[in-house]
DRENPATI-450799 format. One record per atom (N, C-alpha, C, O, CB): residue number from 0; atom name; x, y, z. Coordinates in steps of 0.05 Angstrom, whole numbers, plus 5000, padded with zeros to 4 digits. Glycine has a CB too. Example, Ala and Ser with C-alpha at 12.3 -4.5 7.8 and 13.67 -1.06 7.14 Angstrom:
<recs>
  num  atome     x     y     z
    0      N  5264  4886  5156
    0     CA  5246  4910  5156
    0      C  5264  4934  5156
    0      O  5285  4934  5169
    0     CB  5226  4911  5181
    1      N  5257  4955  5142
    1     CA  5273  4979  5143
    1      C  5258  5001  5157
    1      O  5268  5023  5161
    1     CB  5282  4988  5114
</recs>
This chain:
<recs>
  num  atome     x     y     z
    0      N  5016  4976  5000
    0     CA  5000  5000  5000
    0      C  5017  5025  5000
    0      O  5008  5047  4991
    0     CB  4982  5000  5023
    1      N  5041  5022  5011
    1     CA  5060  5036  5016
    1      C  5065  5054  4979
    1      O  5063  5077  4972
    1     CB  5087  5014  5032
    2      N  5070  5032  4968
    2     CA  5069  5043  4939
    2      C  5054  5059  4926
    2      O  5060  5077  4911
    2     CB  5068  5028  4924
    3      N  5028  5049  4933
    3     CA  5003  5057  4920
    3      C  5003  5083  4927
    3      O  5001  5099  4909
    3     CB  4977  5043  4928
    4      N  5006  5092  4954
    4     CA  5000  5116  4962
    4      C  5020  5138  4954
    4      O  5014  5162  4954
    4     CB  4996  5115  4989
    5      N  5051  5127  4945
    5     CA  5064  5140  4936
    5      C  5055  5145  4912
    5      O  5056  5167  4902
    5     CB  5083  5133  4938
    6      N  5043  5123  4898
    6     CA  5034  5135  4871
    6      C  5013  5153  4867
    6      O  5011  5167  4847
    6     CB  5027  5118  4856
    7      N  4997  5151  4888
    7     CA  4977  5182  4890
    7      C  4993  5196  4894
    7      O  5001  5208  4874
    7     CB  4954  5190  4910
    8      N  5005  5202  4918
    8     CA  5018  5234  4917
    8      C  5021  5236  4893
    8      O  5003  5249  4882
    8     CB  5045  5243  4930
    9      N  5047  5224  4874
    9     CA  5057  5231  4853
    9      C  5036  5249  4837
    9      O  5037  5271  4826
    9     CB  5066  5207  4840
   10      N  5012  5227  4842
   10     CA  4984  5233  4819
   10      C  4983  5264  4823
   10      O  4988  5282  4808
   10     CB  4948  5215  4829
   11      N  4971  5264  4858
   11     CA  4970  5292  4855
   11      C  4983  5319  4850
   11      O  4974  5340  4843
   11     CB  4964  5294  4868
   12      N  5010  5309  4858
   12     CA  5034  5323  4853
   12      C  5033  5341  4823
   12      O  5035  5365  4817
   12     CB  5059  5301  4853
   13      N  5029  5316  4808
   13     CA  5027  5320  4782
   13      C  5007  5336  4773
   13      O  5011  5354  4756
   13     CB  5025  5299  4770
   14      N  4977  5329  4787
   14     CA  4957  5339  4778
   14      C  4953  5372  4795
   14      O  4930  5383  4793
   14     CB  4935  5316  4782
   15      N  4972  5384  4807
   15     CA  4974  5404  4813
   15      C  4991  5414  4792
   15      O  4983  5434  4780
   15     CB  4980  5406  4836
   16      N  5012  5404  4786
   16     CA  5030  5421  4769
   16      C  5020  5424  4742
   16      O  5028  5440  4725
   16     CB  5058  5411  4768
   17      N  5001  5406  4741
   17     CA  4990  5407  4713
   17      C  4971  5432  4712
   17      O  4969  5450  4695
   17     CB  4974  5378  4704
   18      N  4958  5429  4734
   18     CA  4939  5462  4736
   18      C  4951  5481  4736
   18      O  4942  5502  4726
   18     CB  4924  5470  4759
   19      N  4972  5479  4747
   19     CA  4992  5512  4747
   19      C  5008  5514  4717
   19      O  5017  5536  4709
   19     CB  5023  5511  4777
   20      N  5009  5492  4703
   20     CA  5024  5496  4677
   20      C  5000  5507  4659
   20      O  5002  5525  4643
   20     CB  5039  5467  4664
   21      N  4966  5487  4667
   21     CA  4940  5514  4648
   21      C  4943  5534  4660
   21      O  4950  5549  4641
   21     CB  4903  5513  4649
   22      N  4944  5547  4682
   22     CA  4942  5573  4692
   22      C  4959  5582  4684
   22      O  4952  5605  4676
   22     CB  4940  5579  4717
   23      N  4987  5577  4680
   23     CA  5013  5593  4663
   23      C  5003  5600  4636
   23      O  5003  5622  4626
   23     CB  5044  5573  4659
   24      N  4993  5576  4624
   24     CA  4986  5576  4593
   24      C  4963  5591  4587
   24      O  4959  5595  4563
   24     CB  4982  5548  4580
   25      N  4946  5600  4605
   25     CA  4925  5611  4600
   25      C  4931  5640  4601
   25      O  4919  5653  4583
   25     CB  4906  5602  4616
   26      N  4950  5658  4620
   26     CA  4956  5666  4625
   26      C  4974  5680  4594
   26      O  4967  5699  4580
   26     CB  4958  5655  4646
   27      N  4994  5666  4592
   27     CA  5008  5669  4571
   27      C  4989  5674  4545
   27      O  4991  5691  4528
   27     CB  5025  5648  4570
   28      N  4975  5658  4546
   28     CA  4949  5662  4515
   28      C  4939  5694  4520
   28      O  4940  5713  4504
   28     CB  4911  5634  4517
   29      N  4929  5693  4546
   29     CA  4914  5723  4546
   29      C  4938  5740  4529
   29      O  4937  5748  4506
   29     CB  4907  5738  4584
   30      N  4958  5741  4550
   30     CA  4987  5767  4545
   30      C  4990  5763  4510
   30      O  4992  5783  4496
   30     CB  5031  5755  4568
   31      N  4989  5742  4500
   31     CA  4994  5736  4468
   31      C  4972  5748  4449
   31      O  4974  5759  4427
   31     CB  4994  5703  4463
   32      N  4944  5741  4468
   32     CA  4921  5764  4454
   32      C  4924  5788  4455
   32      O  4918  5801  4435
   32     CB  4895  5764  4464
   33      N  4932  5798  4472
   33     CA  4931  5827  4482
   33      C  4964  5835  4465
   33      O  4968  5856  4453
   33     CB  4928  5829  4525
   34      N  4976  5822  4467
   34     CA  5003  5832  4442
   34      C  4983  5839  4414
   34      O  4980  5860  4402
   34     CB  5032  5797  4431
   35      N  4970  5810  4408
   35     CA  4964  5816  4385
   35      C  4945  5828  4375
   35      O  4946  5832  4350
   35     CB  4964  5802  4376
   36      N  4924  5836  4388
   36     CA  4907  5855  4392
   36      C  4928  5882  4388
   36      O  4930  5894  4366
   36     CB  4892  5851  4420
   37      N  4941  5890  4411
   37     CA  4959  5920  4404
   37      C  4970  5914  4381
   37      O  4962  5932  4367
   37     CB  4986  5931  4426
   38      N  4983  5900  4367
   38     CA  5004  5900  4346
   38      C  4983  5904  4313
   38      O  4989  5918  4293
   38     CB  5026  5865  4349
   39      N  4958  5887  4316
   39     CA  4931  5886  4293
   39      C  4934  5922  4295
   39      O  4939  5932  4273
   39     CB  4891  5866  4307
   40      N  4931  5941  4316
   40     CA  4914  5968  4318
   40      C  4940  5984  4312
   40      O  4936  6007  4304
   40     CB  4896  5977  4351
   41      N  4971  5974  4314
   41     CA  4985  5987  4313
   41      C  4990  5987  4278
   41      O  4995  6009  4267
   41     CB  5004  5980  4333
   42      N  4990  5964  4264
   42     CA  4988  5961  4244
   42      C  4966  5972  4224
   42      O  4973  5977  4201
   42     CB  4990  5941  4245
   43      N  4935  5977  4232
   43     CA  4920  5996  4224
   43      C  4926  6024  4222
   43      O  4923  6040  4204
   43     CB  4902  5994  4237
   44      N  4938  6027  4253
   44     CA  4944  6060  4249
   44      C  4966  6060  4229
   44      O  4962  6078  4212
   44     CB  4955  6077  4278
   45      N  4985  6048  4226
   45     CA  5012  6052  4208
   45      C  4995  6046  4183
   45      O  5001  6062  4165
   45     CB  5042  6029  4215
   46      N  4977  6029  4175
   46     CA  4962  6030  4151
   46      C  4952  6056  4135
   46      O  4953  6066  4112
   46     CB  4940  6017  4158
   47      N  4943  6060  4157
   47     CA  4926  6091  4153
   47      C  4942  6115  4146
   47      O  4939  6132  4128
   47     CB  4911  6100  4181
   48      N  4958  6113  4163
   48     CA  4980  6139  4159
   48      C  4994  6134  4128
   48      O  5004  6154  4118
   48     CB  5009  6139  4188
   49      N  4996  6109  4114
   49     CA  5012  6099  4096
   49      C  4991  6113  4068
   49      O  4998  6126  4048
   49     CB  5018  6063  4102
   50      N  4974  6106  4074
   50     CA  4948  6101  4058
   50      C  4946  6136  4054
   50      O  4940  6147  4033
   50     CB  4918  6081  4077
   51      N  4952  6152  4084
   51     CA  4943  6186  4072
   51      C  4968  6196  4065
   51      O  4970  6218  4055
   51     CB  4928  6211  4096
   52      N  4991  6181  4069
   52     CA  5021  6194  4053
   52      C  5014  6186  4028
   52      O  5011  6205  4013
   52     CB  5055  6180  4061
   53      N  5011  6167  4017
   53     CA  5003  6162  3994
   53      C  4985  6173  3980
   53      O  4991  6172  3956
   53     CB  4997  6144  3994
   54      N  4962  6188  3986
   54     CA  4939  6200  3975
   54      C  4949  6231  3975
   54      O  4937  6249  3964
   54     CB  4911  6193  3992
   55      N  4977  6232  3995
   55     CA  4983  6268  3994
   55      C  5001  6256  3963
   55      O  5001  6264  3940
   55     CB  5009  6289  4031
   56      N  5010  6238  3974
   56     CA  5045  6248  3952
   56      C  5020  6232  3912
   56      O  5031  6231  3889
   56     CB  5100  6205  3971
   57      N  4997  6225  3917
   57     CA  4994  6222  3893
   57      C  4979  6246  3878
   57      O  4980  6250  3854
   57     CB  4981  6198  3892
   58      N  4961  6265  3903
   58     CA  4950  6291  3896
   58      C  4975  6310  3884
   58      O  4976  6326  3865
   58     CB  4936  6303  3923
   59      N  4998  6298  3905
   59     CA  5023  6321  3892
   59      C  5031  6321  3871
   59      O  5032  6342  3859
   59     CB  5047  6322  3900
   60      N  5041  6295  3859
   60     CA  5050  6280  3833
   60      C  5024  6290  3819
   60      O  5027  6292  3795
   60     CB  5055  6244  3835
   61      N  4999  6295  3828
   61     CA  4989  6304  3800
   61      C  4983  6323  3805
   61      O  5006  6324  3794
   61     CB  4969  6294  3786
   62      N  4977  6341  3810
   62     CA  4991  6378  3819
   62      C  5010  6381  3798
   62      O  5000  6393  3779
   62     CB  5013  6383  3855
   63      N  5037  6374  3793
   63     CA  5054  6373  3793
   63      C  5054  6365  3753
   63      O  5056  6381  3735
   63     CB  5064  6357  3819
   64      N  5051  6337  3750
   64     CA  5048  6335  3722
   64      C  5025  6358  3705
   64      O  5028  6370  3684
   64     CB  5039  6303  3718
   65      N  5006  6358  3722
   65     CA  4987  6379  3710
   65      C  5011  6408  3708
   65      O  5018  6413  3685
   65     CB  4954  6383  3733
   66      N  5021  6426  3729
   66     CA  5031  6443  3722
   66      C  5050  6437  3696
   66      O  5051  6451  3677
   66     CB  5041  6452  3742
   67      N  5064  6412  3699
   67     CA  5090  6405  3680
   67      C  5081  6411  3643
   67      O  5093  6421  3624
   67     CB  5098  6366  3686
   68      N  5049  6398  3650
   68     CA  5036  6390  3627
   68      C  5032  6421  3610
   68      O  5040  6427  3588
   68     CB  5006  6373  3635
   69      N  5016  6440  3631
   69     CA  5021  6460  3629
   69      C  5039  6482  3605
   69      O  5036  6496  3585
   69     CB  5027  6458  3648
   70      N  5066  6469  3633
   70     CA  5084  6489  3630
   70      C  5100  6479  3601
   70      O  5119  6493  3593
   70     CB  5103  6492  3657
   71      N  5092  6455  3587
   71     CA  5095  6444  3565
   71      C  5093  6452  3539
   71      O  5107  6453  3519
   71     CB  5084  6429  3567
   72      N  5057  6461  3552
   72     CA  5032  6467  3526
   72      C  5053  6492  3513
   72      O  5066  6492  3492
   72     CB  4991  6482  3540
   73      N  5051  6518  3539
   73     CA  5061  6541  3533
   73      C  5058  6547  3565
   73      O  5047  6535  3583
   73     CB  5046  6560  3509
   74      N  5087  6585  3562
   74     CA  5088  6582  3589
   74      C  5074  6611  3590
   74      O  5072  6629  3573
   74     CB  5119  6577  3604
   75      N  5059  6607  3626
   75     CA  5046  6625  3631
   75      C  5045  6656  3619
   75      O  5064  6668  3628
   75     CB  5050  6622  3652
   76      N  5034  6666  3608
   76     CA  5041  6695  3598
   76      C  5054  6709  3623
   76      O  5070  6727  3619
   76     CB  5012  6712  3588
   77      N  5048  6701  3652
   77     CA  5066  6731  3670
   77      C  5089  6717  3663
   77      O  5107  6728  3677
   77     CB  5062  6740  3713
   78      N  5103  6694  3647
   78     CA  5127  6693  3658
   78      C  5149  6708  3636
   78      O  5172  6718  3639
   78     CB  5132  6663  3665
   79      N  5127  6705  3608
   79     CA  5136  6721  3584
   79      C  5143  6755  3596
   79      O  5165  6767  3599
   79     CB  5106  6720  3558
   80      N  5116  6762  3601
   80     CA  5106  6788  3600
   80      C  5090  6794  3631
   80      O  5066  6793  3636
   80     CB  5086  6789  3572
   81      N  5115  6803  3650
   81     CA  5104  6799  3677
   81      C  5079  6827  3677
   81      O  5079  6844  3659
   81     CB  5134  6801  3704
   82      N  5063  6826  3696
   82     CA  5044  6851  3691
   82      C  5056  6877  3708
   82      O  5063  6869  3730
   82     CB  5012  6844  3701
   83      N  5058  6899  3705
   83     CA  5072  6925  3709
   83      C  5066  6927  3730
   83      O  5078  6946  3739
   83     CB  5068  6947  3695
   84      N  5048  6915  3749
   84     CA  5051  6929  3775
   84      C  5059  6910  3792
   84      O  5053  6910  3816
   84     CB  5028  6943  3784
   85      N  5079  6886  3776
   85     CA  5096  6865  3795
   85      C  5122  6885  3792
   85      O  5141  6876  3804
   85     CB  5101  6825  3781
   86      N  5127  6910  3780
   86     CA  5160  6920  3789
   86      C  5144  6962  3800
   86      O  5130  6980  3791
   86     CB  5193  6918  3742
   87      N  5155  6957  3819
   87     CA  5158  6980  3841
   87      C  5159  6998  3823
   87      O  5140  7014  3825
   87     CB  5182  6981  3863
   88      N  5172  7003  3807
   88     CA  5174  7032  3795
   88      C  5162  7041  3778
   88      O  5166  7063  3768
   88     CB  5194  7037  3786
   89      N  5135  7017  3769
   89     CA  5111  7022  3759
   89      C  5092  7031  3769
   89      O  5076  7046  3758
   89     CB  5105  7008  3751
   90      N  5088  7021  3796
   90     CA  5065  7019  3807
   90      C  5060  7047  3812
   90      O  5076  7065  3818
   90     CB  5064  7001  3831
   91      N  5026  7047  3807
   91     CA  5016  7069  3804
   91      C  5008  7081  3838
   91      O  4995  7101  3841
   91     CB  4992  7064  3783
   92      N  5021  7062  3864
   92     CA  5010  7077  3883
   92      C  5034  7082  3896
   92      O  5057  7073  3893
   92     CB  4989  7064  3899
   93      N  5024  7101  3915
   93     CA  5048  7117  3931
   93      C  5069  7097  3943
   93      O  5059  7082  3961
   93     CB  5035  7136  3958
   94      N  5093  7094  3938
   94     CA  5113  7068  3957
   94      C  5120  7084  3976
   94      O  5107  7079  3997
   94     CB  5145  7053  3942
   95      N  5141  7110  3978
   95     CA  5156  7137  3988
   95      C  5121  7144  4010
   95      O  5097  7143  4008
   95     CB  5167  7169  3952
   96      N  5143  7152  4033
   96     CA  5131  7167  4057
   96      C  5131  7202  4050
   96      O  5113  7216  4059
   96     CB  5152  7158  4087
   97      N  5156  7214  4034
   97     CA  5155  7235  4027
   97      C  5161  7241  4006
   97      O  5179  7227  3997
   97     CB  5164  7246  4037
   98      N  5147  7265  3987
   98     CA  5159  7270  3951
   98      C  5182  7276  3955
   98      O  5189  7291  3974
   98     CB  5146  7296  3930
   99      N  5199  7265  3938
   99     CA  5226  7278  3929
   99      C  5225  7295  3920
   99      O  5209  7304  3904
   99     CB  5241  7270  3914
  100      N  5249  7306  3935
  100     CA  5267  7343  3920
  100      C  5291  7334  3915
  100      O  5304  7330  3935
  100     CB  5274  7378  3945
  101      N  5306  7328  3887
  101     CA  5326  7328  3887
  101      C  5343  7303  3897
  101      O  5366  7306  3906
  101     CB  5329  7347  3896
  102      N  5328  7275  3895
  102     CA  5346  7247  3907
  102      C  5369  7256  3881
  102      O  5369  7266  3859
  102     CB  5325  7205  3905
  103      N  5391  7242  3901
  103     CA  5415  7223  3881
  103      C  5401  7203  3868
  103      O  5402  7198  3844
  103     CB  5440  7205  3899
  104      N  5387  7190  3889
  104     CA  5389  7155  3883
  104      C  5364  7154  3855
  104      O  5342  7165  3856
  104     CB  5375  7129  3921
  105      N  5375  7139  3834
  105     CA  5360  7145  3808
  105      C  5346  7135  3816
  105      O  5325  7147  3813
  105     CB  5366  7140  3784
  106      N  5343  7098  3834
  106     CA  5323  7084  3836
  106      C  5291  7096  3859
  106      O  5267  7093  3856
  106     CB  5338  7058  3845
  107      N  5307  7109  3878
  107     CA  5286  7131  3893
  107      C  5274  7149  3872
  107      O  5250  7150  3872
  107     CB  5301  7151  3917
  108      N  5287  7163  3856
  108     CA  5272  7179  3836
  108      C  5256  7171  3828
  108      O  5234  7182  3830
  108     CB  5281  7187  3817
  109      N  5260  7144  3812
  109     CA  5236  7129  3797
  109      C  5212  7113  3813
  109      O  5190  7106  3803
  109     CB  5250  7106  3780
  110      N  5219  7110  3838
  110     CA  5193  7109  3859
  110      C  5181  7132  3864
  110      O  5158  7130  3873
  110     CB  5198  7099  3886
  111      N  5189  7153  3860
  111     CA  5170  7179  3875
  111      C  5165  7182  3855
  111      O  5143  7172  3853
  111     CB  5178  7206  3892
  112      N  5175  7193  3823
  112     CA  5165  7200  3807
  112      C  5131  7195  3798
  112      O  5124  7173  3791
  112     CB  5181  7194  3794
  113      N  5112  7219  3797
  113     CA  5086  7218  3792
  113      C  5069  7208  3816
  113      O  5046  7202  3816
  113     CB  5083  7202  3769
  114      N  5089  7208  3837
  114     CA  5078  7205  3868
  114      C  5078  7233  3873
  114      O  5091  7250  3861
  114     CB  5097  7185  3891
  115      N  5058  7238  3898
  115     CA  5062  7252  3920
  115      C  5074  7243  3951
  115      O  5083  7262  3964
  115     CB  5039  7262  3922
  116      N  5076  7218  3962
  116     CA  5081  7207  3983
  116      C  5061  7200  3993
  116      O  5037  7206  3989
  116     CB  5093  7218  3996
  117      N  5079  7175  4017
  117     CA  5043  7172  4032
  117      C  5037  7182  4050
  117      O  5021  7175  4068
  117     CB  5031  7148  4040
  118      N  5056  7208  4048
  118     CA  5058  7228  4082
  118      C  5031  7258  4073
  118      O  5011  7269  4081
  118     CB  5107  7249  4090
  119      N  5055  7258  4048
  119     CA  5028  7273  4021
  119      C  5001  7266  4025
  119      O  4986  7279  4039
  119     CB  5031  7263  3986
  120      N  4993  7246  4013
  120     CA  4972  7233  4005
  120      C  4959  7236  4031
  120      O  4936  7244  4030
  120     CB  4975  7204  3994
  121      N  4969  7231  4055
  121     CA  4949  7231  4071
  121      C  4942  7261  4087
  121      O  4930  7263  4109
  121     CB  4956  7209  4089
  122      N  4951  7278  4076
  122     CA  4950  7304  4081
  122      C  4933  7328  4064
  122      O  4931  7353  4066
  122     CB  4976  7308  4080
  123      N  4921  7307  4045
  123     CA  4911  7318  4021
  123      C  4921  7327  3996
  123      O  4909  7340  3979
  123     CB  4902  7335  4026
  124      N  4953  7316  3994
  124     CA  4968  7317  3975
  124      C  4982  7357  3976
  124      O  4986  7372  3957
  124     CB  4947  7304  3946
  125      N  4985  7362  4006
  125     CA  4999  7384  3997
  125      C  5028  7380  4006
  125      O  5037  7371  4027
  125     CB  4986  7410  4007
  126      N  5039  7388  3986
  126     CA  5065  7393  4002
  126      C  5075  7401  4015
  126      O  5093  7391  4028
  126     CB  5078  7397  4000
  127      N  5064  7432  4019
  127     CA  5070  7450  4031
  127      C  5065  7438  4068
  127      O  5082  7437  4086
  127     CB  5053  7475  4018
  128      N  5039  7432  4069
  128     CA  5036  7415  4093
  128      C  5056  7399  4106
  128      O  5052  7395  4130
  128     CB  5019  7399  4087
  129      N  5079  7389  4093
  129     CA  5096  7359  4090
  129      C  5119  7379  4103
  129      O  5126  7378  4127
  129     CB  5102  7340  4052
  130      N  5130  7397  4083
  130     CA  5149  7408  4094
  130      C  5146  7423  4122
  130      O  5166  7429  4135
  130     CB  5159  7423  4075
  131      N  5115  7431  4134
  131     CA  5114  7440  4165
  131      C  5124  7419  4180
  131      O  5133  7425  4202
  131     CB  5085  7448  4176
  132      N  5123  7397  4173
  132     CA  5130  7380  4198
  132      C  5156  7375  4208
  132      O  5173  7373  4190
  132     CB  5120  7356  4196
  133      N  5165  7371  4231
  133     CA  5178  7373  4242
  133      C  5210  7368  4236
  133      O  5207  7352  4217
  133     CB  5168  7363  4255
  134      N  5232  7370  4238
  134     CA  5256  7365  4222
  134      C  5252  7341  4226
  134      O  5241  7328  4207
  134     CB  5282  7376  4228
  135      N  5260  7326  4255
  135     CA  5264  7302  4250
  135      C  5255  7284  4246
  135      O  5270  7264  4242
  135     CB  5272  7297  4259
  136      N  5239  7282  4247
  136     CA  5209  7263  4227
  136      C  5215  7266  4197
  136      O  5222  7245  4187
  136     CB  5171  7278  4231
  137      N  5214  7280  4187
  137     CA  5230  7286  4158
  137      C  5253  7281  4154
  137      O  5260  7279  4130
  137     CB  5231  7310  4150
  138      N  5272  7278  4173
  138     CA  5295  7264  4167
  138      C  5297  7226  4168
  138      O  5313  7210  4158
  138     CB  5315  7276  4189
  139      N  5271  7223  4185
  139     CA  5256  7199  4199
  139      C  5251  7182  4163
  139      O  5262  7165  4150
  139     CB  5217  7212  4223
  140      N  5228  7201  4160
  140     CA  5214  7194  4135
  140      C  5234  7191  4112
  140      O  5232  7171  4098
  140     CB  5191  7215  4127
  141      N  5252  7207  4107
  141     CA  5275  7200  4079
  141      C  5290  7173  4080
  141      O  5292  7158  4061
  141     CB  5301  7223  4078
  142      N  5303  7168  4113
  142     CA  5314  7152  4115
  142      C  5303  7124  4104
  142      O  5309  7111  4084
  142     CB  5320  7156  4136
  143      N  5280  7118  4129
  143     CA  5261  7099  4122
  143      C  5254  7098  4090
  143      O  5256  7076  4079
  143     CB  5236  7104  4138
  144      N  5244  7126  4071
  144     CA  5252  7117  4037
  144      C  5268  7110  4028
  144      O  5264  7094  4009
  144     CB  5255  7131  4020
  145      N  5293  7115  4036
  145     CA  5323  7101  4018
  145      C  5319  7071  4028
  145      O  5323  7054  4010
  145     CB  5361  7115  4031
  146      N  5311  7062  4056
  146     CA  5316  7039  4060
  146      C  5290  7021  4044
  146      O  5292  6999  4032
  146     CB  5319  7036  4091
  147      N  5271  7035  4046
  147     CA  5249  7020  4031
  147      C  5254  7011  3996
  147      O  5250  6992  3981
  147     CB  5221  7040  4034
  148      N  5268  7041  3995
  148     CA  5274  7037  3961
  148      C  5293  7018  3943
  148      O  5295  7012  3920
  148     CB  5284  7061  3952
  149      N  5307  7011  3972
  149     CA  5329  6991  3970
  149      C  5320  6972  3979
  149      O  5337  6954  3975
  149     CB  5353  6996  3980
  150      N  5306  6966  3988
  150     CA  5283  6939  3988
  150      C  5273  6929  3966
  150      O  5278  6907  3956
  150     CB  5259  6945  4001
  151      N  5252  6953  3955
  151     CA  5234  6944  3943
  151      C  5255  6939  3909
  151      O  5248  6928  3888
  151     CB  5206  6966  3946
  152      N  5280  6953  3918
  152     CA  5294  6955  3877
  152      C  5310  6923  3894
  152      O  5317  6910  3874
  152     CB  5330  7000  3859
  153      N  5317  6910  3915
  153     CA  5324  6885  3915
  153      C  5299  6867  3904
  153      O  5303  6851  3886
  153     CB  5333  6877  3942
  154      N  5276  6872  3914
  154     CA  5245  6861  3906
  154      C  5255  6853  3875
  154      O  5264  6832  3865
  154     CB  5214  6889  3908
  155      N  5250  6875  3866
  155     CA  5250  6876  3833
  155      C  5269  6867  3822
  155      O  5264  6857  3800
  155     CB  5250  6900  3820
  156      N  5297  6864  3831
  156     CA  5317  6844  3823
  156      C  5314  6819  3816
  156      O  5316  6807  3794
  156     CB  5333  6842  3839
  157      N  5302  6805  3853
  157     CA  5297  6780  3865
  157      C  5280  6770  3839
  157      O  5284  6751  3824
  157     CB  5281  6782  3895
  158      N  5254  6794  3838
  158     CA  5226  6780  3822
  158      C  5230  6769  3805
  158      O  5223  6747  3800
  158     CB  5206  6793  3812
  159      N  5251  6793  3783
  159     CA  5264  6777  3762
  159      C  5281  6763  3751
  159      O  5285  6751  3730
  159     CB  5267  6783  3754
  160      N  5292  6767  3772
  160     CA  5310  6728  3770
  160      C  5293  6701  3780
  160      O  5302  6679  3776
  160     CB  5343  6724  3797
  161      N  5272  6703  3790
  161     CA  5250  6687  3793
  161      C  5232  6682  3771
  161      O  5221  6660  3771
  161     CB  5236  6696  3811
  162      N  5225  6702  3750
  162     CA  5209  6703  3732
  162      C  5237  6678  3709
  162      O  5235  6654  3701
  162     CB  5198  6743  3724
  163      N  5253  6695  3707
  163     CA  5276  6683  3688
  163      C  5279  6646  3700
  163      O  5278  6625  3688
  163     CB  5314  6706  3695
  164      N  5282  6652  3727
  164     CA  5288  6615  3736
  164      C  5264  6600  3727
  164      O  5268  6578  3716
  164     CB  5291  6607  3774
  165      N  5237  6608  3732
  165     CA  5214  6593  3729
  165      C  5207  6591  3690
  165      O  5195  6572  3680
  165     CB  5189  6613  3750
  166      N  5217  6612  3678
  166     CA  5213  6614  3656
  166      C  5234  6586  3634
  166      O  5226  6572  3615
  166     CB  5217  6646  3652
  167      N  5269  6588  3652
  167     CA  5281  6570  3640
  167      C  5264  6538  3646
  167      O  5258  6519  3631
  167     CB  5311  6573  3650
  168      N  5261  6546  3677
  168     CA  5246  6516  3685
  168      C  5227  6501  3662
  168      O  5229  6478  3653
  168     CB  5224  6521  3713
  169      N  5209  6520  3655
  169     CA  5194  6506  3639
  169      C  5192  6501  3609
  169      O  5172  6494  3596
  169     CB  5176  6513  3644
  170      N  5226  6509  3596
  170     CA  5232  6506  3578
  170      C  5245  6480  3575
  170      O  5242  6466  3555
  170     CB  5243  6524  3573
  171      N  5265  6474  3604
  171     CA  5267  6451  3609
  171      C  5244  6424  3610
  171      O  5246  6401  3601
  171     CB  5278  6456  3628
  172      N  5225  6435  3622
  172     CA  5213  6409  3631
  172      C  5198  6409  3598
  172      O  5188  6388  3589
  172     CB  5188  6411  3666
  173      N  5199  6433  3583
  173     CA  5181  6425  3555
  173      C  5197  6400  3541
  173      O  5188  6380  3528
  173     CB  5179  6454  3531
  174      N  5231  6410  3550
  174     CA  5243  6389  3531
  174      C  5239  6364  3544
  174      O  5229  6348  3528
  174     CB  5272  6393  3524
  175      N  5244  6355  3566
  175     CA  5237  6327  3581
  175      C  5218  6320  3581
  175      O  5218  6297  3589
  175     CB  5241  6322  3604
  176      N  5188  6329  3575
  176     CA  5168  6318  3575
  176      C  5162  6304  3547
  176      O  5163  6317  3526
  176     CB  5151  6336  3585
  177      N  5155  6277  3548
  177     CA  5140  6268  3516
  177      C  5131  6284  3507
  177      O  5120  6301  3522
  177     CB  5118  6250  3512
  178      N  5132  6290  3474
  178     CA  5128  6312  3460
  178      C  5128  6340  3464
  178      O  5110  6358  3463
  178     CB  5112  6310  3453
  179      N  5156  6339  3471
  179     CA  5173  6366  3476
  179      C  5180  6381  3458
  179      O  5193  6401  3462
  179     CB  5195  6363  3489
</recs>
């Protein structure tokens, strides 16, 4: 009997460790769902995000051939023949805070010219008004013109080496595109 009973313990021995190896394994299954559960949602979201890079960069790519196609056919007329009031020294409105008497600077000339200012302008266009004001505000106001004028004549540089880059651009892309 002595045996026998050793062989129960064993039994039960066993039949405990066997419950604690389902309870490990059950255990482990949950943690393996729950991985794969997070990893399914992590993979949706990376889906998704893939799916709207894709729908940006295919809107772009055709953005993009359409301008090409475009710039193929023929190129934009501003790039031929920009319109006169893309360069400063056309424009028909006041740039200058005060009329010129006598600038050096040719490019200040050609901004005031057929201006009154916008110190003028807002005074009712007298001059006489312009010159009551104060010295140094008038020394204020010239300064601020030379610097503006040398702005706006870099503007007009810039624009047109922009007009010229965009204009070669699409001489290029006429020749690389099928039936160039």
């Amino acid at each position: 009997m002595a045996l026998s009973a050793d062989r129960a313990q064993e039994a039960r021995q066993a039949l405990a460790e066997g419950s604690r190896a389902e309870v490990d394994a059950a255990a482990d299954i949950a943690s393996a769902q729950r991985a794969t559960h997070a990893a399914a949602a992590e993979a949706q979201r990376l889906r998704s995000q893939a799916e709207q890079a894709l729908a940006d960069a295919g809107g772009w790519a055709a953005r993009h051939l359409e301008t090409a196609a475009q710039l193929c056919d023929r190129p934009p007329p501003e790039l031929t023949a920009p319109p006169a009031d893309w360069r400063s020294s056309e424009c028909s409105t006041p740039l200058l805070l005060l009329p010129l008497q006598g600038a050096d600077d040719a490019g200040v000339a050609a901004l005031a010219s057929r201006k009154h200012g916008i110190v003028a302008s807002a005074l009712g266009r007298q001059v006489s008004a312009v010159r009551q004001l104060p010295a140094a505000l008038l020394a204020q106001c010239r300064a601020l013109d030379g610097d503006g004028a040398a702005l706006l004549g870099q503007r007009d540089e810039l624009l047109t080496h922009a007009l010229t880059a965009l204009l070669q651009y699409s001489i290029v892309v006429k020749q690389l595109l099928p039936g160039g």
